[in-house]
N, C-alpha and C positions, 0 to 999 in steps of 0.2 A: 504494500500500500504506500501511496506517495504520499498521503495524509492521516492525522490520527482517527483514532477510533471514536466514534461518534460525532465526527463533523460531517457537513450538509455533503453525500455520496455523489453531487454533480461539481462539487466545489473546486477538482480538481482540471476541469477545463476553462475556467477563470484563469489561472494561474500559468498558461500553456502560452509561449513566444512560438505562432503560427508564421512568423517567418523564417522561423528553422525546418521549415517540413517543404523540403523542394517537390516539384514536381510528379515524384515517382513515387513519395512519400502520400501522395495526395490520392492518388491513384490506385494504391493499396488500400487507405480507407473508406476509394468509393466501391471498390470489387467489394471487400469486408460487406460493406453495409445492404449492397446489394444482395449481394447470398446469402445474408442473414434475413431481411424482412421482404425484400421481390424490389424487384425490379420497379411495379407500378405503384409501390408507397413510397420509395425514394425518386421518382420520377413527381408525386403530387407534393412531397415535400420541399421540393426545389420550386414547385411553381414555373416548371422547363414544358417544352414540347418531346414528343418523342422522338423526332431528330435530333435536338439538342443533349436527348439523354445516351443516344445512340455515339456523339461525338465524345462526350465524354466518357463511353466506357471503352474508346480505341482511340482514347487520346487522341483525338484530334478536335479540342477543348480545354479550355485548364481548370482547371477546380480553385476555383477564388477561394477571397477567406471567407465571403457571404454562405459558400455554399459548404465550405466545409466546416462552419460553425453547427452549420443545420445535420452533417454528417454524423460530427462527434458527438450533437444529442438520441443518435440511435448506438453511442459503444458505452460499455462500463469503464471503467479507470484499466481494468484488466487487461480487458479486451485492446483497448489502445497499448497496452507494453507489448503482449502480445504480438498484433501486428507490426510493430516498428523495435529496431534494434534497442537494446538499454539504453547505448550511447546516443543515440537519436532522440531518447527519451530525456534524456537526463542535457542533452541541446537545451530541449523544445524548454525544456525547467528554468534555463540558463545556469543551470548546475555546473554544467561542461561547454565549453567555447567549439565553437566550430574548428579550431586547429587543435586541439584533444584537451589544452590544458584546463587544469580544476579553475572555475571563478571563486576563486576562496571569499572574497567579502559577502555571499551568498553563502557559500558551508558554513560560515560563521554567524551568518545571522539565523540559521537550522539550529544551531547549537546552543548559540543562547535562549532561542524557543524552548531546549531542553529544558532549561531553568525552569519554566511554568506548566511545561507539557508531560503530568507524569508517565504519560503513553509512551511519548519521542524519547523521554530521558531514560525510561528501561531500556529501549530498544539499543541508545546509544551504549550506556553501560553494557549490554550484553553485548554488544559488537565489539568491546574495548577490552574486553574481559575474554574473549572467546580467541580474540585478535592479537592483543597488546598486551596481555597479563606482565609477561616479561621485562617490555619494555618500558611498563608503566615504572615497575620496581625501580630501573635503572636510571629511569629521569628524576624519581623522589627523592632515590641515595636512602633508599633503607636498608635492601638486603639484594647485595648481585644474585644473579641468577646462576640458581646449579653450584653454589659452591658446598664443598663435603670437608667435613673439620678430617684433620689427616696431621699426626706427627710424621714429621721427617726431618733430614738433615738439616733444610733450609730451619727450618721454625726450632730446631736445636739451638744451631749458630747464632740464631735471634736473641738467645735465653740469654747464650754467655756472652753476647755483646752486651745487653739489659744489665748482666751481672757485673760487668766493669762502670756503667756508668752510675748502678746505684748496689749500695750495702745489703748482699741478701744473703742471708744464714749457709751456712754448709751444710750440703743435705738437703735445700730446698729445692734445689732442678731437679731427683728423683723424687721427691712428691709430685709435682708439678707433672710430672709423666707420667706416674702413677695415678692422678685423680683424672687426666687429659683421658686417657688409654680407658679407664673405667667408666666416664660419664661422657666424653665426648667424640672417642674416635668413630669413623662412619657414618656420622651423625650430620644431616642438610643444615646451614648455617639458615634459621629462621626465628623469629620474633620469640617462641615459645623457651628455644634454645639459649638466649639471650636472658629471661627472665629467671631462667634454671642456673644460669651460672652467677648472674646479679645476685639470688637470693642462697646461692649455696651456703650452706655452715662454713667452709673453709675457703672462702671467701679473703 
């Protein structure tokens, strides 16, 4: 759906730039419209002759925006993705420019819709969450992604660097590998893991 749930189900051909729909684009939803409800209800809804319905169904006619107004009220919202590409869709939206690039001041003004639209604002969440989970992490700086607590050499070498620049007992780097090895080796670096270690006794 291009629009939330429970707004006016025609509402979504107000919002359509019918100068993005060339030609051939035009001609697809008069076939469409045709095979759907006949020939002679789309022929009395133009208010045409039947030569003139004849020229437009072999192109050799063009389908204004008069008549293709009068078209799109015989499609659903469906119906119209349907018939015409996403990227043709999402044109006609001014979502996407005719050379492919995103119009971002338009994705942005969807977005902040999110703010009031709890419809639009699940949908986004779930796209970001399904999409981005990852990425989200690593733009906040909470916790990288996929990292797994792991002694080795490196994170040794760490210990006795630490140990020259500050006073720490003899015997405390075998603890220290000791409680590491018991409560954290293998262990995904996550918010939970964090709180475990904050709040441990030995601490």
């Amino acid at each position: 759906m291009l629009w939330a749930a429970g707004s006016d189900p025609r509402a979504w051909r107000d919002h359509l730039d019918l100068s993005k729909l060339d030609d051939e684009d035009r001609y697809k939803i008069l076939e469409y419209v045709v095979n759907k409800v006949g020939r002679a209800e789309i022929q009395n809804a133009l208010s045409i002759s039947r030569i003139t319905m004849w020229r437009l169904l072999n192109k050799q006619a063009r389908v204004d925006d008069t008549k293709l107004k009068v078209l799109l009220g015989f499609l659903t919202e469906q119906e119209f993705r349907d018939i015409l590409s996403s990227k043709k869709v999402l044109e006609t939206l001014n979502i996407l420019r005719s050379d492919g690039t995103v119009n971002y001041a338009v994705v942005m003004e969807i977005l902040k819709r999110a703010v009031q639209d709890k419809y639009l604002k699940q949908l986004v969440i779930k796209f970001v969450v399904e999409n981005f989970r990852e990425d989200v992490k690593r733009a906040v700086g909470v916790f990288p992604a996929n990292i797994v607590m792991s002694w080795d050499d490196g994170f040794e070498e760490f210990l006795r660097e630490s140990k020259k620049r500050r006073k720490i007992e003899r015997g405390h780097d075998k603890v220290y590998k000791s409680l590491f090895k018991e409560n954290l080796e293998g262990k995904q670096l996550a918010p939970q893991l964090v709180d475990f270690v904050v709040n441990h006794r030995n601490k």
